[in-house]
N, C-alpha and C positions, 0 to 999 in steps of 0.2 A: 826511514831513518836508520843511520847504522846502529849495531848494535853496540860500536865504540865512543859514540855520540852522545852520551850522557855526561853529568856532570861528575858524576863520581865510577868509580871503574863499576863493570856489570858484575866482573866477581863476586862483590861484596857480600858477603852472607849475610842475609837476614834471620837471624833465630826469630823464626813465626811463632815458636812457642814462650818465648820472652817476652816479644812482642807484645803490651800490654794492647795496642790497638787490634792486633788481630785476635788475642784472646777473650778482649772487649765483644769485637764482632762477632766470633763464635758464640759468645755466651748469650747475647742479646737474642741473636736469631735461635737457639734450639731452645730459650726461655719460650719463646711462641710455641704455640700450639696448633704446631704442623700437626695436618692426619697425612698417613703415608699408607696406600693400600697394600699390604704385606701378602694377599694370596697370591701373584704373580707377579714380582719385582723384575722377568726376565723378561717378559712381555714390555711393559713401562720402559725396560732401557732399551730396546732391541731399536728407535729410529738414533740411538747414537751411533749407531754401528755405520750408519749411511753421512752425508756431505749432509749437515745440519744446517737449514739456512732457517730464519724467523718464518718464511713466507710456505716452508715447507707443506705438503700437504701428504707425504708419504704416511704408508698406515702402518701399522707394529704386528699387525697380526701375520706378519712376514715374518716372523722370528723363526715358524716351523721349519721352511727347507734352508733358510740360513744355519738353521744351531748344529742341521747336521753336515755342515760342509765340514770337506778334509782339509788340511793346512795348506797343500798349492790351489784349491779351489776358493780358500777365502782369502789368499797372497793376490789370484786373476782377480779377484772382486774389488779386494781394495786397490787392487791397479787401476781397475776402471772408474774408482771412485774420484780418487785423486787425477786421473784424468779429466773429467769432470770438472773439477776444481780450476786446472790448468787453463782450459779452455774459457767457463766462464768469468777468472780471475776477482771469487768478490772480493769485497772491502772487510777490513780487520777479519782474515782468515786466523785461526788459531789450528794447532793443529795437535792429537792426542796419538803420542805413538810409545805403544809396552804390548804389554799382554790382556790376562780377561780381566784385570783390574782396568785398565783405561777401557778397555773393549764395550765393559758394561755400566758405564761411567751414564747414568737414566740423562735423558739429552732435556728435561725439563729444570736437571738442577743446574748445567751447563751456564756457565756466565751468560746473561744476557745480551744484544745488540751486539754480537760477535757472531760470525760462520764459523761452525766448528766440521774438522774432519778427521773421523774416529780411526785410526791405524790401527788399533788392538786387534789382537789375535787372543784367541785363547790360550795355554800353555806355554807361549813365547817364550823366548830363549834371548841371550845379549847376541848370543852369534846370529841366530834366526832374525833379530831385529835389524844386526849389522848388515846383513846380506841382500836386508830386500828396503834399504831406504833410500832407492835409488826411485820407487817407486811412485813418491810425490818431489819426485828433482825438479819438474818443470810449475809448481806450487808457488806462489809468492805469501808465505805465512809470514805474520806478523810477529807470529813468535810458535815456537814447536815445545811443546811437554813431553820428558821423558821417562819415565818407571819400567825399571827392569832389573830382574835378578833373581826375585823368588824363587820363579822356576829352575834358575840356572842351580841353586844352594839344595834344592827340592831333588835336582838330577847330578849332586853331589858334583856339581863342577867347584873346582878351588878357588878360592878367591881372586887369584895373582891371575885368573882366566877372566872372569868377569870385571875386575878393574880395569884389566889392558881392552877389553871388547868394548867398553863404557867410554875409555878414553880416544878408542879408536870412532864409536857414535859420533864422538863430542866432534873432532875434530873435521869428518864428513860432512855433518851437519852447517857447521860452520862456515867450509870453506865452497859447498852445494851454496846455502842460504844465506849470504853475507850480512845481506840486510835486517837479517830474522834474532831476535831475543830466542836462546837456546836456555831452556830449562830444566837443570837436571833436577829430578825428584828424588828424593832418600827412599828404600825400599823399607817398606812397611811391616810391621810385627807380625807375628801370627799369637795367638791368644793359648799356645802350649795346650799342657792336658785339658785345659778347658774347647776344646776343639772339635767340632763332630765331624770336620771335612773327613772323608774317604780314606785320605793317605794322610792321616792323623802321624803316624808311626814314623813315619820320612819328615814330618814337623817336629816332632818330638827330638830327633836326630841333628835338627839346628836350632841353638840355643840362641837365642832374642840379642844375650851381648855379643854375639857373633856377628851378628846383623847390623848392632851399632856400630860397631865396631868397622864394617864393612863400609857403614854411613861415613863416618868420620875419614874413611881412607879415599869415598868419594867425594866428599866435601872439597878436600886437598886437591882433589884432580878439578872440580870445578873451577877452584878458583886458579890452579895454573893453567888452564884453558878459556881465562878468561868469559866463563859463562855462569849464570845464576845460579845457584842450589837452592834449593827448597826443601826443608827442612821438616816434613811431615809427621816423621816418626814420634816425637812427644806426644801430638795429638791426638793421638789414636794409643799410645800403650799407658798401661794402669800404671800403680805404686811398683807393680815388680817388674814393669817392663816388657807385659805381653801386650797383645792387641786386648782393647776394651771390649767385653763378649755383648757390649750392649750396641755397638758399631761394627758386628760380623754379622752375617747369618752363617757361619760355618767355623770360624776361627782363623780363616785365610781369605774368604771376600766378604766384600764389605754391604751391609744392606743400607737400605734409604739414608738411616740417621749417618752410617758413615761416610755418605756418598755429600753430605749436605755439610759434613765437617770438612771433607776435600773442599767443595764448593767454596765456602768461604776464604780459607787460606787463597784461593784462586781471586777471590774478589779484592780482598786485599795487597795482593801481590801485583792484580790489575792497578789498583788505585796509586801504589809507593813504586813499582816499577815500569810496567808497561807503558802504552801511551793510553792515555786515559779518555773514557768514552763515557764517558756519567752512567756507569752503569747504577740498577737499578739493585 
C-alpha cells in the first residue's frame, strides 16, 4: 500500500505523549510485573542485530566477535543482512535504522508477528546513516524506523548539518521505498549530570532544550516530507527534561524498562498508523 494511501495525510503528528491511548498503554504494561534479567542486557539484545524472523533460531552468544567489529566490517555485515532480506522477501518486514540505540533494540521486546531488520550501527552518525542506505535498497519494508543525531550533537556537528542530512534520509528513503511508511523518531534525552556514560562531559556540553529544540525543527521537516514523526522524547525525559535515570543504564542508552517504553509507542503507532496485524 502507498504511503500516500491513507485517509488522512501521513504527516500528521501524533503527540504519543498526549495521546491518552498510548499513555494508557504504557501505563498499563510497565504496572505488570515484568522481571528483566539486568546482568547481561548486551547478550539478550545482541539476535536484534541480525534479520529477526519469529521462526528464528540464531543464538546470542554471538554477540562476542560481533561487539568487536569495526564500522566497515559491521557496514559488510549489515549489507549481507539486508541482502538476505532481499532475497527472501518476508511478509510485514519493518526495518530499524540509527545507531546503538536502534542497534540494541533486545529483539524480544520488538513488536510481534512482524520481521524485523536491525541497521544500527553503534556511534552512528546522520552522514554515516545517509551514506550507507543504499544498503537495504532492494528490501520491500513495510515501513523503516529512523533515530539519529545523538552522535552527531555528541561530535559537536551543528545543527543546520544534522537537519539537512535528516532531510536529505527522508527524501532517499522515500523516493528508494515508495511503498514503505517512513518514520522519523525524535532523538532522545540524555539524563545530564545524572549520567555515568564515559563521555558524561561531551553530554553535559548539550543541553536537553537543544535537543528539543532540534525535535521540533525535525518535526517540521517530517511533516513537509510528508512522512510520520514520532514523537519519543516526552516519554523518557523527567520534570526538567532529562532522560528518566530509571530508563538508562548509563544516561545515554536505554536499559530493558526503556527499551519496553520504546516498545509500546511502536505498538501503538502499529495499531493508529501502520497496517494492522493484531498484534499481541
Amino acid at each position: 500500500m502507498s504511503t500516500h494511501s491513507k485517509t488522512f495525510p501521513t504527516w500528521a503528528f501524533l503527540s504519543l505523549a498526549a495521546n491518552g491511548l498510548l499513555v494508557l498503554a504504557i501505563a498499563l504494561v510497565l504496572m505488570r510485573k515484568y522481571e528483566w534479567s539486568m546482568a547481561s542486557p548486551m547478550i539478550r539484545s545482541a539476535a536484534a542485530t541480525r534479520l529477526s524472523d519469529p521462526k528464528s533460531t540464531d543464538s546470542a552468544t554471538e554477540l562476542g566477535p560481533r561487539h568487536q567489529l569495526n564500522y566497515q566490517q559491521w557496514v559488510e555485515l549489515l549489507g549481507r543482512e539486508a541482502d538476505v532480506a532481499a532475497r527472501q522477501q518476508p511478509k510485514h518486514l519493518l526495518i530499524l535504522a540509527g545507531d546503538s540505540l536502534s542497534l540494541w533494540f533486545p529483539i524480544e521486546l520488538l513488536p510481534p508477528k512482524r520481521t524485523w531488520l536491525n541497521q544500527g550501527i553503534s556511534g552512528e552518525t546522520s552522514k554515516g546513516l545517509l551514506n550507507r542506505l543504499d544498503l537495504f535498497d532492494k528490501t520491500q519494508p513495510e515501513a523503516i524506523f529512523v533515530m539519529i543525531g545523538i552522535n552527531d550533537l555528541i561530535r559537536e556537528v551543528t545543527d543546520e548539518t544534522i537537519l539537512a542530512n535528516q532531510r536529505l534520509i527522508v527524501r532517499y528513503l522515500r523516493r528508494v521505498h515508495p511503498q514503505s511508511k517512513i518514520i522519523v523518531q525524535s532523538i532522545l534525552p540524555h539524563s545530564a549530570r545524572n549520567a555515568t556514560w564515559e563521555g558524561r562531559d561531551r553530554l553535559l556540553a548539550i543541553p536537553n532544550r537543544r535537543i528539543r529544540d532540534l525535535n521540533e525543527r525535525l518535526r517540521a521537516i517530517a511533516k513537509e516530507e510528508n512522512v510520520i514523526y514520532l514523537d519519543l522524547y516526552p516519554l523518557f525525559a523527567d520534570a526538567d527534561g532529562n532522560m528518566k535515570t530509571e530508563l538508562s543504564s548509563d544516561g545515554l542508552h536505554l536499559n530493558p524498562q526503556g527499551y519496553l517504553v520504546w516498545r509500546n509507542a511502536l505498538l501503538v503507532l502499529d495499531q493508529f498508523v501502520l497496517e494492522p496485524v493484531a498484534l499481541k
